[in-house]
Every structure is written in C-alpha cells, then in structure tokens.
C-alpha positions in Angstrom: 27.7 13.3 12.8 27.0 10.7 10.4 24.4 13.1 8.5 26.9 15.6 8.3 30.0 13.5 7.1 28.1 12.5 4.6 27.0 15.7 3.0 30.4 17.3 3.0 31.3 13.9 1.0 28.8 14.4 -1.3 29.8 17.6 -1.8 33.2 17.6 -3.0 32.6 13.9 -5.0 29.6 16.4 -6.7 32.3 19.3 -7.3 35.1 17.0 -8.5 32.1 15.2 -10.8 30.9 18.2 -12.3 34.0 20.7 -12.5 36.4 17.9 -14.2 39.6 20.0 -14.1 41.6 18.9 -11.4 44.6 21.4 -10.9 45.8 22.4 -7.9 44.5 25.6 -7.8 41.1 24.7 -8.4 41.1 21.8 -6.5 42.0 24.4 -3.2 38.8 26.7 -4.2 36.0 23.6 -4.8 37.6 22.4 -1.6 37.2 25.8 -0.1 33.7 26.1 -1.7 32.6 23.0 0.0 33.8 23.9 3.5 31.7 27.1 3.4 28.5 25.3 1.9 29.0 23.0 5.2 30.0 25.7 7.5 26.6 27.8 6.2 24.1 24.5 5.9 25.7 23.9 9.4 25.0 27.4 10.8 21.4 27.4 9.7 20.9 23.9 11.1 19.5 22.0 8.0 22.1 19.0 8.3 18.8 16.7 8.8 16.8 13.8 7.9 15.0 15.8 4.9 18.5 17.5 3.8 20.6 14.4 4.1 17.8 11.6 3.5 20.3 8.5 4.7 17.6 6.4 5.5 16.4 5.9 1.7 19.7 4.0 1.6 20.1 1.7 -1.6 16.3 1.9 -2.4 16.5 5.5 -3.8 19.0 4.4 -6.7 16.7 1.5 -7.5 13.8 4.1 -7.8 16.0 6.7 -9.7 16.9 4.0 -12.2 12.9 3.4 -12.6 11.8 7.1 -13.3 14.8 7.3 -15.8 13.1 4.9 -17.7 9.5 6.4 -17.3 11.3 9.7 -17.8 12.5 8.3 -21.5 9.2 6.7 -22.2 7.0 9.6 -21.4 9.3 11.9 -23.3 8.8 9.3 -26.3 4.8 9.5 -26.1 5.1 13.3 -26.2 7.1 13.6 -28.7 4.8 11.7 -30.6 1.6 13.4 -29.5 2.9 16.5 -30.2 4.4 15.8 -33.7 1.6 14.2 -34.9 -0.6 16.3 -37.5 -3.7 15.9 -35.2 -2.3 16.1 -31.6 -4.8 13.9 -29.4 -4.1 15.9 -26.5 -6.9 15.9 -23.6 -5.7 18.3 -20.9 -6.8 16.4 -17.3 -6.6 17.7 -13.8 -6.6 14.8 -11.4 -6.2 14.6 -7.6 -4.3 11.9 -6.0 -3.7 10.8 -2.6 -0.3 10.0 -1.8 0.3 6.5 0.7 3.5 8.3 1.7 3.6 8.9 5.7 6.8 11.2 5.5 7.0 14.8 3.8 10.1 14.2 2.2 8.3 11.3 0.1 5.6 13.3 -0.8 8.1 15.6 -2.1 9.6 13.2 -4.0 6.5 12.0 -5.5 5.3 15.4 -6.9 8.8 16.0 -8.5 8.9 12.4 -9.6 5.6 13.7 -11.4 6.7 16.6 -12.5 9.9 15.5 -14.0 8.4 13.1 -16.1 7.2 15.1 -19.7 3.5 15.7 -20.0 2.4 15.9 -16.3 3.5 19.0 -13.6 2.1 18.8 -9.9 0.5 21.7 -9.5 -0.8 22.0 -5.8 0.2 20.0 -2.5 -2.2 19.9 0.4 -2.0 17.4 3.2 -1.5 14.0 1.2 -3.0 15.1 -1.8 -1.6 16.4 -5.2 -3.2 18.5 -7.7 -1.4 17.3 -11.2 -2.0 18.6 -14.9 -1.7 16.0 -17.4 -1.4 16.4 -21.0 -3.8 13.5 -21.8 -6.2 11.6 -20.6 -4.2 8.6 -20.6 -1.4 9.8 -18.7 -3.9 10.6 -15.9 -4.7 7.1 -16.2 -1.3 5.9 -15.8 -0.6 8.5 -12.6 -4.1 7.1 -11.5 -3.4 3.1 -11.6 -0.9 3.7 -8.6 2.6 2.9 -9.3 5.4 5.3 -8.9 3.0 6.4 -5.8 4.1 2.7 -4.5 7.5 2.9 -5.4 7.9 6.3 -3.5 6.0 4.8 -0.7 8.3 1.9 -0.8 11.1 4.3 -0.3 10.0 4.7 3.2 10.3 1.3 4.5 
C-alpha cells in the first residue's frame, strides 16, 4: 500500500513540477492523467520493488548528486577531446563485473554509465557489462571501481 501511495504522489508532484500552469482546468486533467497511470500500472501489477524502489531511501539522492557531478566533468573532458585539433581518442571495450546483488542496481549502474558522456553500456549478461568508452582513460576510470561501489552501496 505503501509502494503504491507513493507512486501516485510522485506522480502528480512530477505533473504539477513539470506542467507549471496551475488552472483549474488543467489541474482536473493532470489529476485525471495520474489516476489512469495508477489505475493501468495497478492493472498490470508493476506497483513493486523495481517500479517503486522505496528501499534506496535517502541514499539514491546522495548518489544522484554524485553522478551529476561526474556527469558535468565527463561532459568537460569530451568537450575537450573532441575540440581539440588532434582528438586523442582511443575507442576501448571493457567488461566489468558489477558487485551489485539486486537487478534493479545493475540497472542503475549501466545507465549511470551510459549517462555519463563518452561511455554507453552496450551489453548486460549476468553481472557483467559490456561498455564502449571513448578513451582509454575513461576505461580506466570505469575500471578503478567507484560508481560500481556507490551503486552497490545503494543496496545496503
């Protein structure tokens, strides 16, 4: 019940975020909106721990605010790579093994790759991702470990 409370809060506070007119008329139809969104993620049963992931809590916020700023920084280091007049690009393919236990983590972690500029996660088998990297260096930096220990810390 809890699960489910939740996401019909979350969405209306997303409709009244993102529409940002608020008369009545609209406010009836996002309303209406969200009730059949809930009604139809109700009726196919996908009100559960993956769709409405309550147990990251307070953690996932931290983590958001810490691949915003890798987000930035990787866009940065392409930008310069790519408008330099010599771009030192080394295209790498490197597989890493995620310490996630949960599938909703490893989710996390490949789009946590993908979303950050120079690197997309190509394949996902078991616990181990397939990611292209622009450089060589980039590979290094998926390959030292961190944001596969934050996303593993997400689980705790």
């Amino acid at each position: 019940m809890l699960r489910a409370l939740s996401l019909f809060v979350a969405l209306i506070a997303a409709w009244l975020l993102w529409s940002g007119l608020y008369k009545p008329l609209l406010l009836g139809l996002g309303l209406l909106s969200c009730v059949l969104v809930f009604w139809l993620a109700a009726r196919m049963k996908v009100i559960d721990p993956e769709t409405v992931p309550l147990q990251l809590g307070g953690r996932v916020v931290v983590f958001w605010g810490w691949l915003l700023k890798e987000i930035v920084v990787a866009n940065i280091q392409v930008t310069r790579i790519m408008l330099s007049r010599r771009p030192a690009i080394s295209p790498t393919m490197v597989t890493l093994t995620s310490t996630a236990k949960r599938r909703l983590s490893l989710v996390i972690f490949g789009n946590s790759i993908t979303l950050t500029p120079g690197t997309v996660t190509t394949d996902i088998v078991e616990d181990r991702l397939t990611v292209h990297c622009l450089t060589r260096a980039g590979a290094d930096t998926l390959e030292a470990g961190e944001m596969n220990r934050r996303v593993a810390g997400l689980e705790q």
